[in-house]
N, C-alpha and C positions, 0 to 999 in steps of 0.2 A: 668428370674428374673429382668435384666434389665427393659423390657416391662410392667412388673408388676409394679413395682416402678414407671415407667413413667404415666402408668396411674394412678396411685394412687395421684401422684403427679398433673396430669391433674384435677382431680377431686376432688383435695383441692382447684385446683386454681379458677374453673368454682365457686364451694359453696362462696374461700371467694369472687369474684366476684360480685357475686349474692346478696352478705349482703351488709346492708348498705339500703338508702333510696333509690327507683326509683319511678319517678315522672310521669305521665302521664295527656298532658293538652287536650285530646280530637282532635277537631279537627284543623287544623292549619292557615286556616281561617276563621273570623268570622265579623259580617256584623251587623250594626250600623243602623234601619230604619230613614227615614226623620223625625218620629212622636215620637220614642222615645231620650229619654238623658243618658239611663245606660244600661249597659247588664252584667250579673254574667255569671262568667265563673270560673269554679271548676278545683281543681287540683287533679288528687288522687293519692295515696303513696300505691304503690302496692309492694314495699320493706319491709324488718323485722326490721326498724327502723325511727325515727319520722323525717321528713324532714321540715328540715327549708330553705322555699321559700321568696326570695327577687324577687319583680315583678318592672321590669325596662322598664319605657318606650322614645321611642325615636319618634320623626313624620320624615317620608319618605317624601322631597321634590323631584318630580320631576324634572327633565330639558326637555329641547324639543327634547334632542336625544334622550327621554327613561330609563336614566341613573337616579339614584338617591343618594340624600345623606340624612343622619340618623343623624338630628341634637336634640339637646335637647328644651326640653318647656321653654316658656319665659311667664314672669308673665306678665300677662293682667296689662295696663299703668292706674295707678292708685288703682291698686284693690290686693289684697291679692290672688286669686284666682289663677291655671294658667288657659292661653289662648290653650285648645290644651285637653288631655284625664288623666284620674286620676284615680290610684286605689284605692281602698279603703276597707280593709288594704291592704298596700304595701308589710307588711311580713304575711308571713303567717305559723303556725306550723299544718303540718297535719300529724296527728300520722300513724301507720302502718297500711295499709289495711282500709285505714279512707281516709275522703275526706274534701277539708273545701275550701271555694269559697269566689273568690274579684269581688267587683263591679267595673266595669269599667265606670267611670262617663265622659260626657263630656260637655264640658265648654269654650263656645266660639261663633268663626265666622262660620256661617256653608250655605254662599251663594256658595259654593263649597263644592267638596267632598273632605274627607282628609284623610289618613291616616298612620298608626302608625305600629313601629314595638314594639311590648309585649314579653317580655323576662321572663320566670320564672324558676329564677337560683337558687339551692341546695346549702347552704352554711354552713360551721360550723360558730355556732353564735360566734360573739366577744362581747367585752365588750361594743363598740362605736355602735352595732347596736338595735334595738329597738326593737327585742325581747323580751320577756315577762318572764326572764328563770336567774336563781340566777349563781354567778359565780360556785359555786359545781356543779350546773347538766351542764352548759358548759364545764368543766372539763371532767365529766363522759361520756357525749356526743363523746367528744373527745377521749377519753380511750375506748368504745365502739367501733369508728371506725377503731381506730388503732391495735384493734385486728386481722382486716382482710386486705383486698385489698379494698381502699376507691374508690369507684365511684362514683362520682356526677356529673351525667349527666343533663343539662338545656335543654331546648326548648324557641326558640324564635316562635313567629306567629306574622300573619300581621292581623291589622284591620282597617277595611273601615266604614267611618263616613259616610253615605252618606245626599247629601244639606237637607235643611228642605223642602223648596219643590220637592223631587225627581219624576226626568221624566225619563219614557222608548223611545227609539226611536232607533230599530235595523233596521236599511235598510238592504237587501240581496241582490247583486247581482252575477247573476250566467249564465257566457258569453259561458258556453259550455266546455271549457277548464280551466276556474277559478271560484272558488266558493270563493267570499269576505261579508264578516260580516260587516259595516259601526256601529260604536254605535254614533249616531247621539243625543242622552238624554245628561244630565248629570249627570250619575251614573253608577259606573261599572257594565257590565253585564259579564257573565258566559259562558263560554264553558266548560261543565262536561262532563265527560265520553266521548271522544272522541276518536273511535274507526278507525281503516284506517285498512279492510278484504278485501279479494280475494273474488268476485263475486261467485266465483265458489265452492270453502270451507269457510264459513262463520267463522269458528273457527279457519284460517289461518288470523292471524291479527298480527300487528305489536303494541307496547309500546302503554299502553292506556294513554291518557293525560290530562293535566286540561289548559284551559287560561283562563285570564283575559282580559277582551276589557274596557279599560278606556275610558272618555267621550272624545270624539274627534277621537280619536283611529282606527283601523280597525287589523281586523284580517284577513287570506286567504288561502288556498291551491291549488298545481295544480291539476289539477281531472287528473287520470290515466285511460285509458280501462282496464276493466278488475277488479276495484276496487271499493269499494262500504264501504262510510263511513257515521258514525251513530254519533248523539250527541244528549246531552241537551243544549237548549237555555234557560239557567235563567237571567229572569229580574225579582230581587226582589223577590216575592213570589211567581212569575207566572216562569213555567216552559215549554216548547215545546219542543216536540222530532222531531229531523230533521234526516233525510235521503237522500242521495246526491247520485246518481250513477254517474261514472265514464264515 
């Protein structure tokens, strides 16, 4: 009986868990051409109730160890505008099993690459925010969630602006013992699907990985005997599949 009750009780919890909005924004990077100035990016509500999205954005400064910090946009001097990326709308309400998308505009200096961290966070609306929703259904919204277990789970992602004139330039050097990636352009380039297997079982492979090689940058590994590692090199829209033996 004990056992009984417990899982009954498990499986109140997982249901009201499960209620409530869940948000999904796709993938978690996304990439800004030299040629264009906007890019929509959708959210969907694959939960049993309407999710109300606040989309925040912050720009990721650099330093020269690598490290960065996540400060806020500053209005362009002189101008109403800001200097730096902008949604449009900022809130969003996407109803359940519905989908509804912000543009991400950008507006600025772009003899460099920049980029941004995009946060799109589930909130119960208040009265200060600009949602489009009367004080009753805020109310109800709220009596709705608190019948269960409330989850509202965010996603931050990063986005790369890259310069208006965007250049590729991946040197490889490869000295026998080290395989190094130089991105010599100025624009990030891609290491996808980066696989590190055993020559000899293909499908003995260790944690698949992604990086990123910013402009200046280099990436590297030590080659091992015995090992036999696989990637994509994207720059931009062009793609190459590399293979490296050990």
């Amino acid at each position: 009986m004990k056992r009984l009750l417990m899982l009954c009780a498990l499986s109140l919890f997982s249901l009201g868990a499960l209620a409530g909005p869940q948000i999904n924004v796709g993938v978690v990077y996304d990439y800004l051409g030299g040629d264009k100035s906007t890019y929509m990016k959708r959210v969907f509500n694959g939960g049993t109730s309407t999710a109300f999205v606040k989309v925040n954005i912050l720009e990721m400064i650099y330093d020269e160890d690598g490290t960065y910090r996540e400060v806020p946009l500053q209005n362009q001097a002189g101008a109403a505008a800001r200097d730096g990326l902008m949604a449009s709308p900022a809130r969003l309400i996407v109803p359940a099993n519905g989908t509804q998308g912000t543009r991400l505009l950008f507006m600025g200096n772009r003899d460099k690459e920049r980029y941004f961290r995009v946060r799109f966070v589930p909130v119960v609306p208040q009265a200060e925010d600009d949602f489009a929703v009367t004080a009753a259904e805020r109310d109800d919204y709220k009596d709705s969630l608190a019948a269960g277990v409330r989850v509202l789970a965010g996603y931050g992602t990063v986005f790369f602006v890259r310069p208006k004139n965007t250049r590729f330039d991946t040197a490889i050097k490869d000295d026998g013992t080290r395989y190094t990636l130089n991105n010599n352009g100025n624009s990030v380039v891609v290491i996808d699907e980066f696989k590190d297997c055993a020559a000899a079982s293909p499908q003995e492979c260790r944690p698949t990985l992604r990086h990123h090689i910013r402009a200046g940058h280099s990436y590297g590994f030590d080659k091992q005997p015995g090992r036999e590692y696989r990637f994509s090199l994207i720059e931009g829209g062009e793609t190459r599949k590399v293979e490296v033996k050990g």
